[in-house]
N, C-alpha and C positions, 0 to 999 in steps of 0.2 A: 537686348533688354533696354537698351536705352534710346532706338526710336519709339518706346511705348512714352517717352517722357518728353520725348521733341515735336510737340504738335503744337498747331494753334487754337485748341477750343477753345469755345468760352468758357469763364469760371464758374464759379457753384449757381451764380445767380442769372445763370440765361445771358450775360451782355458779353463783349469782348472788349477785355482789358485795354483803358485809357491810360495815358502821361499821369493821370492826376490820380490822388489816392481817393479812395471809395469814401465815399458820402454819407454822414450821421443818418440822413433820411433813408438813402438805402439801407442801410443797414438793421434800422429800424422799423423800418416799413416790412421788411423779411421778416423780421422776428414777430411784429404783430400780426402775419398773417399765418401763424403758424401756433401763437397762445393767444389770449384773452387776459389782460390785464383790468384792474381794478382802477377805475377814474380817478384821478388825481384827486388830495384833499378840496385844493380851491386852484383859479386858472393862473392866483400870482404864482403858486409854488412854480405849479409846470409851465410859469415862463421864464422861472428862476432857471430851473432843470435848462431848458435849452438853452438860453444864454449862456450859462456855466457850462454845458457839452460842446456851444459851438466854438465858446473860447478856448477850450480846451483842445481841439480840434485843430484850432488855429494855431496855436503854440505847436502844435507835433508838427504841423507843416511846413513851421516858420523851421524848425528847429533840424527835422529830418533837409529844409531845403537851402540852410546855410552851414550846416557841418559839414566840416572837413574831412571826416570820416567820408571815404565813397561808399554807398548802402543802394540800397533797390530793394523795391518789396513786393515777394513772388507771393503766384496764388500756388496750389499742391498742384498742379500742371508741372514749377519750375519754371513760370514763364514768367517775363520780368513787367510788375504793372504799374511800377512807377521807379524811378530815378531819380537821383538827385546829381546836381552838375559838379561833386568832388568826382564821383563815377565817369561823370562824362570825359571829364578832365584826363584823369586817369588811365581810360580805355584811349580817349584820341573820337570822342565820337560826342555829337549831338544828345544830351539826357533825354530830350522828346524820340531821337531816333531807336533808343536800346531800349522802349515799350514793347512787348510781344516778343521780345528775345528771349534765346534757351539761355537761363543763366549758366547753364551747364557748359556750352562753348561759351560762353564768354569767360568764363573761369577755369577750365580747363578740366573741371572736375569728373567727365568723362574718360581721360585718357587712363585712368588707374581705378581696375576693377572694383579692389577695395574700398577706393575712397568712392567708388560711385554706388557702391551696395551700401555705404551709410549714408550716402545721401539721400537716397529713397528712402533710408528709415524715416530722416529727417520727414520729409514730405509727406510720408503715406500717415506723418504722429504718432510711429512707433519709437521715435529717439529724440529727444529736446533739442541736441545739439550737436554740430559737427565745425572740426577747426582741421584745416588743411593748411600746407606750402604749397602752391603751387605756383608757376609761370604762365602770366598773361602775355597774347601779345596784344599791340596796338593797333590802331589803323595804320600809323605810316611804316610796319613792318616790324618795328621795336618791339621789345618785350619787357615785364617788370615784373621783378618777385612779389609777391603778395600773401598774407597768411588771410585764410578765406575763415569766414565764420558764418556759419547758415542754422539758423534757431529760430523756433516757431513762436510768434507774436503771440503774448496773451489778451486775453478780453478789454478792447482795448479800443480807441478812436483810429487807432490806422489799420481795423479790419479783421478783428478777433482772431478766434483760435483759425482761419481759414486762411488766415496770411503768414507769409514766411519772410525774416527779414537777416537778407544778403550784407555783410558788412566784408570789407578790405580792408585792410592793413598794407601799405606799400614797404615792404622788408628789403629794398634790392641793395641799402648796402651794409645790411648785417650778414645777407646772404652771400653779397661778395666777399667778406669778411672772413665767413665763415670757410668759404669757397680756398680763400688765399691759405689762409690757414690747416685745411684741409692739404691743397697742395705742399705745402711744407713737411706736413707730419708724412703723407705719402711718396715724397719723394725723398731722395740722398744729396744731400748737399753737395758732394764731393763731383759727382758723372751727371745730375741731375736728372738721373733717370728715375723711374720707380722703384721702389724700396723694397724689400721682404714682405712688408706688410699688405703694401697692395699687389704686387704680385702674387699671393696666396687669395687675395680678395680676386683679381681677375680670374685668377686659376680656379676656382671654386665654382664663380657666375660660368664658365667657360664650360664646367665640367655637365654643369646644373642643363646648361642649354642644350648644349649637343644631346643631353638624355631624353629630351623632352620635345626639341623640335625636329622635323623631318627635311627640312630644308638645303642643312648641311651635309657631310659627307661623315657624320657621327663620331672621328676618331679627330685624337689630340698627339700633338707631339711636342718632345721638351728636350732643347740643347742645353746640357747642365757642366759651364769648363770653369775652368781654375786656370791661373798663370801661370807657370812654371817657374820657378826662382825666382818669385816675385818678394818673398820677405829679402834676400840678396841685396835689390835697390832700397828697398828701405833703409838697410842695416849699413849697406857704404854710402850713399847717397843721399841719403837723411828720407823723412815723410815729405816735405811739401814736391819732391821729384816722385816719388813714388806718389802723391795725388796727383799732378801732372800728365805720368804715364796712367796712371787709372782715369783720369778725363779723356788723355786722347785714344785710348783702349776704347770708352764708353762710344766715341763717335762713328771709330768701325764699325763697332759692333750694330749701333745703326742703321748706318748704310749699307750694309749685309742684309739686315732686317727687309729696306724700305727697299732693297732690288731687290730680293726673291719674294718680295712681298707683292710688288705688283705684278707679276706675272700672275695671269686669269684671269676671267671677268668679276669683277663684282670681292677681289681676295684684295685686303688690306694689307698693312705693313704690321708684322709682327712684334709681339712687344718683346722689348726689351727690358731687363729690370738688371740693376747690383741688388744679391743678397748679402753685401757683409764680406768683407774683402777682399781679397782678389778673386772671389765668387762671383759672376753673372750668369745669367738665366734668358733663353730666347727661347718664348712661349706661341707653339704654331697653330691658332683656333682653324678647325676644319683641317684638317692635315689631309692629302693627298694618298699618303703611303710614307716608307721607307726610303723610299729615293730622294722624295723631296725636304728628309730629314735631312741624309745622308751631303746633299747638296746643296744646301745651307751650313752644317758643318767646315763641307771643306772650304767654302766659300770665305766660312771665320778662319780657319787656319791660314790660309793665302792673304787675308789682309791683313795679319798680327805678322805675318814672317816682314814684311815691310819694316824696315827700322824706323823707330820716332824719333825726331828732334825735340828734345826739350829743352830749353834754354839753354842750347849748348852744350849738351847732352846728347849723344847718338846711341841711343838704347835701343838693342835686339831679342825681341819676348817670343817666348812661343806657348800655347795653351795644350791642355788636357782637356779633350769634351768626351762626355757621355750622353750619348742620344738614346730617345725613348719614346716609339711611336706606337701607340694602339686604340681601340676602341675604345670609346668615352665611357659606355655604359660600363654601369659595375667597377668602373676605376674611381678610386678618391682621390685627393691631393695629397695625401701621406702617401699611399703605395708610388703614385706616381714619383716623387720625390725621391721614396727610398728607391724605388728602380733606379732612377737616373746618376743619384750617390755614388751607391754600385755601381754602377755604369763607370763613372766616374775614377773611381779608382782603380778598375780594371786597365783603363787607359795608361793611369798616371803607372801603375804597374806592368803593361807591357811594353814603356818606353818611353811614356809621353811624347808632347807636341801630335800626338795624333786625334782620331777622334773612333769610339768604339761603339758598334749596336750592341741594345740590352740582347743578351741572352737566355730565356728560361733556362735552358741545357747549365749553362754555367752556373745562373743564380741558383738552382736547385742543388746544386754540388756544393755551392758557399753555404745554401742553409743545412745543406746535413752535414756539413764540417763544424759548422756553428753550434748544432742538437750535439756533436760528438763531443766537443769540446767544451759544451755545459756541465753534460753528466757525465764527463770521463771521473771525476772525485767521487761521486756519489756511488758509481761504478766499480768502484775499490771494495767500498763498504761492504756493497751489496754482493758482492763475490759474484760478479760476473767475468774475471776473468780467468784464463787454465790456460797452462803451459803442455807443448808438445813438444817432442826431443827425436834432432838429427842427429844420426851415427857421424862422429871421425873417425875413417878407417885409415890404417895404414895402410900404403901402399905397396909398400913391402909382401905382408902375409894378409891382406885382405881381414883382418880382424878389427872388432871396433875397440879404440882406445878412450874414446869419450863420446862425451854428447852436447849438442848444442840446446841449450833454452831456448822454444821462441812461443811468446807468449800471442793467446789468442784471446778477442772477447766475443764473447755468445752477447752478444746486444738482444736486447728484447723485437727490436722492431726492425732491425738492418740483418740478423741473421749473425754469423760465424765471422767476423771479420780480422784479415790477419795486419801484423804488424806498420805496412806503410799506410793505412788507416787513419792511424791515430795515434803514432808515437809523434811524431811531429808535432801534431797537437799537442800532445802533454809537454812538449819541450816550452813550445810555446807560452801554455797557460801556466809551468810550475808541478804540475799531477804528476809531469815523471820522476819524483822527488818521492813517493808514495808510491806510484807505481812500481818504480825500478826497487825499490826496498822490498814491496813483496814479490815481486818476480827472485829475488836472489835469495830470500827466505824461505819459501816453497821450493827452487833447483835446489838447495843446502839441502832443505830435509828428504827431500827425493833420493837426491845420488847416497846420500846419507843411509838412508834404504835398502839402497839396492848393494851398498857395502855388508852391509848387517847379513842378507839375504845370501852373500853369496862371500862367505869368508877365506875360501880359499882360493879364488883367484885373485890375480890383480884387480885393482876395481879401477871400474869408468869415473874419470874427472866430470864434472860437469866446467859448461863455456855460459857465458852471462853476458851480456850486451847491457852498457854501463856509458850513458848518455853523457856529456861532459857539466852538462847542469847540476848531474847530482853531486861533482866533485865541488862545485862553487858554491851551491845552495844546500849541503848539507855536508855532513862527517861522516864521507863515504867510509873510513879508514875504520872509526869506531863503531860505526853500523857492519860492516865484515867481520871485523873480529866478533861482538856480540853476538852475532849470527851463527859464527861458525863455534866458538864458545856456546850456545844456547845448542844447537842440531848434534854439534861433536866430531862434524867432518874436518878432514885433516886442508892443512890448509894447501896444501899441495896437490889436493883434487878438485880446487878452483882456481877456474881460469874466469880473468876477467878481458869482457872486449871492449874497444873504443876504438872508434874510426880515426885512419888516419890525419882529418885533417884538426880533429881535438888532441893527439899526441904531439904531432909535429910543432913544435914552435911552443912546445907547455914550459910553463915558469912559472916560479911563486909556487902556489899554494896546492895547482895542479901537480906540478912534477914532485909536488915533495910530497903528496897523497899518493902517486904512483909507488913513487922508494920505498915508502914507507909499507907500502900493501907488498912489493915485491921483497920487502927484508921478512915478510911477514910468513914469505912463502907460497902466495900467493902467483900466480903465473898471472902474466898482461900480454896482451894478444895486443894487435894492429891489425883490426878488421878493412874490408876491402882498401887492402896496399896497394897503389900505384896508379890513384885514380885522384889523388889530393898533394897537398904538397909537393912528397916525393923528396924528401930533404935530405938525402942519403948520411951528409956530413954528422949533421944532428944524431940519426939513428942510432950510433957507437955509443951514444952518450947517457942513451935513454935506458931506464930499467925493465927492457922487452925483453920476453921468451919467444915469441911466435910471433910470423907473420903469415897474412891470409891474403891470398892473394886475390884481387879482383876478378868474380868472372867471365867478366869482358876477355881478360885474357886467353882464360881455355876454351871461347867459342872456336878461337883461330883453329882450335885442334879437331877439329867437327869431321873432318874429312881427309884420309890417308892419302887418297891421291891427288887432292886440290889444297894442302895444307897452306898455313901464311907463316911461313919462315921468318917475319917480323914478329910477331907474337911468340914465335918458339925462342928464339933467338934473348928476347926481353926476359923470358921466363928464366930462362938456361941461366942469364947472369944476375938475376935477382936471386934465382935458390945459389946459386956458388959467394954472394956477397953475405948472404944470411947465414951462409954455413962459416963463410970464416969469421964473421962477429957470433957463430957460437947461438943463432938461433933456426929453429925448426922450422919448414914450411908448409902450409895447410893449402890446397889448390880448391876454390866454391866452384859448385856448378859445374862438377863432374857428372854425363849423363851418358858417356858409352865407354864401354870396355878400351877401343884405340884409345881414347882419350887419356884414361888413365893407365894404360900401357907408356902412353909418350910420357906422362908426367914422370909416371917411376923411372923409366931410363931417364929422363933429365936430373933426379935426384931429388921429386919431391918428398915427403915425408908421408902427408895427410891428406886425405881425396875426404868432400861433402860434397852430395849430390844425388841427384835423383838413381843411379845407379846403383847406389845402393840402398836408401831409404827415403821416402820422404816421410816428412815430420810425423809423428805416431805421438799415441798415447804412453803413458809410463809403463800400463802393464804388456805393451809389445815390447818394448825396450827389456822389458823380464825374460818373455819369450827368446829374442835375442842370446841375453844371457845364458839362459837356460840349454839353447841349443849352440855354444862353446864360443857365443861373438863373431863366428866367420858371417861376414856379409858379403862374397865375392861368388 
């Protein structure tokens, strides 16, 4: 489009444009041959007229040829038909010589589509006026900022509506100004590298490019680390040491940059930015793959394990990075970002001082822990969770003497899912506080049930798994009683569990919520024993009925003629220690008949396990019942 604008014709009236501005006669001489005017009254008036046009003429001449302003005056070509010598000045060039030039190269106003699609309005007399920044250069290679203003001359002695008049403004050091100041707000004072602000500002132009040009290799990559114990120096060491190490941090980080930057033809050094403290960001435009992610990471890890000297100071850092490389298209700056976050803590979570590739596989497991652990409360409400119940059988006569709670949730969009789902969660967010309360309020009314149901035999206790949150974050002590108060079951047909490693070491408010449930009547189990603490001393002390053995243990028992006599051995003196402190033992993960043959001769009590049941609904547990409790 814009060699339609760079030629030499001639203008509207057949000549080609001279140094000097066009001529009253010219000018007039076109117009009378194209109307028919009425003879002047007498020949003084219209010798008045022209004296008064020529003088006037002469004043725009005098005045366009001693202003300080540089100006030129285009015909709608764009071509330049007269000068004046502040322009010449300004360019570095003769005012007679920049006649017949594109004002367009001499102003720059070519190189920016936009600015060159209003310029044409300018010229074609669809737009009155246009005001640009742009950068001139000179003749002797120099350049100067200039704000351009190009506006169509009205009817007028310097060439009516068919001239165009080019003014400049030389701005080079508000522009520097502005420039330096610019640099400031985008930089960090502290590493003076780029800041958050314009590294989002690159990251965006980067993103923008790679989607729209075909030149590159499409995809982007981002090294996103953190310092490891870096609040540490702050805290003993004061901040101006810890800005110190985060300047000489910044200078690695660098030169890391500016060597794997130059390897390949035509690959620059990648930028570098601090986001905000011990945060930096190495941003790789045109990314090769993974590898050369992967190989700029370790490259930062190898030159931070180096010790810095700060003023006397011999400090040893090591970072966390989370690397994040993939195709540009259909990536924003937010995803990218939160990928690399993630990423990020992955790292810092499997050990730190390392560096870790993003994952889908993972990140999709963080986001459906995160869906789980939105609506686990909501989940309450909405009664999507049901309980199913494992037999404890005696090992003795194979009959079941209780049942295990274990709670499931029917999720609307994940399906059936069982307990290591999403207790954790709840531990986590607080829900098991809520949860755990109606999990023991539905076992209560159940086994409650099945007593009512079946009045003359002995009745099944139920077993409850009882997170140690709800003992600290709620009144587990007065939520049992009202429970079992409210359903009517006796308190002696709840058993409560809690893993070893919330028993062992319980004080305060803990152990006295245990006593206080077991003066109550209430039985407290030690779910999988012997895989946490293990504080045997303690144990004597504690208000346990039952211990459950981990198991891990009874896998050893899998095989009668390949047995592990460590495993039997460990069992053999845990059930003789639990017998002589006067408590029962329950064996998990009983799954074949040897198995629970060796447990009974060693003297276990209680076999759970798929060998006799796996978890069921309440009305098979009936069935059970019904047909006398033998599950052997």
């Amino acid at each position: 489009m814009r060699e339609r604008a760079v030629s030499g014709h001639p203008d509207s009236t057949g000549r080609t444009p001279g140094a000097t501005l066009p001529s009253v006669t010219e000018r007039e001489g076109s117009t009378n041959a194209s109307t028919s005017r009425p003879a002047p009254p007498s020949s003084c008036d219209a010798s008045a007229r022209c004296d008064d046009t020529a003088a006037s003429l002469g004043d725009y001449r005098a005045a366009f040829h001693t202003a300080s302003l540089p100006m030129a005056v285009l015909n709608r070509d764009g071509l330049v038909l007269a000068a004046n010598p502040a322009l010449g000045e300004l360019v570095g060039s003769d005012p007679d010589d920049l006649v017949a030039a594109t004002a367009a190269d001499l102003t720059d106003l070519g190189a920016d589509p936009r600015v060159w699609a209003a310029y044409r309005e300018v010229l074609c007399g669809r737009s009155d006026r246009l005001r640009s920044t742009r950068r001139v250069k000179r003749s002797d290679g120099s350049s100067v900022w200039v704000e351009v203003t190009v506006e169509a001359v009205a009817e007028g002695p310097l060439g009516g509506a068919e001239r165009v008049l080019l003014s400049l403004a030389d701005i080079s050091d508000r522009h520097d100004l502005l420039a330096r100041l610019r640099h400031l707000q985008m930089h960090d004072p502290v590493t003076r590298l780029p800041n958050r602000t314009l590294f989002f500002e690159r990251l965006t132009a980067a993103l923008e490019a790679a989607a729209f040009e075909r030149s590159g290799t499409g995809r982007i990559g981002l090294c996103y680390l953190d310092l490891d114990g870096f609040k540490a120096v702050n805290d003993t060491l004061g901040h101006r040491v810890g800005d110190r190490l985060l300047s000489a941090v910044a200078q690695r980080l660098t030169g890391c940059a500016e060597h794997t930057g130059e390897r390949g033809p035509g690959r620059a050094g990648h930028l570098v930015a601090r986001l905000g403290g011990d945060e930096f960001a190495l941003l790789v435009e045109d990314s090769t793959g993974t590898d050369q992610l992967a190989e700029l990471a370790q490259s930062v890890l190898d030159a931070l394990q180096r010790p810095f000297d700060l003023a006397g100071q011999r400090l040893s850092v090591s970072a966390s990075i989370g690397v994040v490389e993939r195709t540009a298209s259909g990536t924003t700056a937010t995803g990218l970002m939160q990928a690399a976050d993630t990423t990020l803590y992955w790292a810092k979570e499997d050990g730190k001082a390392r560096w870790t590739l993003f994952d889908p596989e993972r990140n999709a497991h963080r986001m459906t822990r995160q869906a789980l652990s939105s609506t686990l409360r909501p989940a309450v409400d909405r009664g999507e969770f049901t309980l199913e119940y494992q037999p404890l059988v005696g090992l003795g006569d194979g009959r079941a003497q209780g049942v295990e709670a274990l709670v499931r949730w029917r999720h609307p969009q994940f399906g059936v899912l069982s307990p290591n789902r999403f207790i954790a969660l709840a531990e986590e967010n607080g829900a098991i506080v809520e949860l755990g309360r109606w999990v023991l309020e539905r076992a209560c009314y159940q086994a409650r049930a099945w007593q009512l149901a079946h009045p003359g035999g002995e009745p099944l206790f139920v077993s409850v798994n009882v997170a140690v949150r709800q003992v600290w974050d709620s009144d587990l002590v007065a939520d049992v009683a009202g429970i079992l108060a409210e359903t009517g079951l006796p308190p002696q047909l709840l058993q409560l569990e809690l893993t070893e490693s919330a028993v062992m070491g319980s004080a305060g408010r803990p152990l006295q919520a245990l006593q206080a449930l077991s003066d109550m009547g209430v039985r407290i189990a030690i779910d999988d024993f012997g895989t946490g603490y293990s504080n045997l001393a303690y144990l004597s002390r504690l208000p346990v009925s039952v211990l459950k053995l981990d198991g891990s243990f009874v896998h050893g028992f899998r095989s009668q003629e390949h047995p592990n006599p460590a495993d039997e051995m460990i069992v053999e003196a845990l059930v003789a220690l639990a017998h002589r402190l006067g408590l029962t033992v329950t064996a998990e993960c009983v799954e074949s008949a040897e198995q629970a043959e060796r447990l009974r001769r060693i003297g276990c009590d209680t076999g759970q396990g798929w060998l006799y049941s796996r978890p069921v609904a309440p009305d098979l547990v009936e069935a059970l019942l019904d047909a006398g409790r033998a599950c052997s």
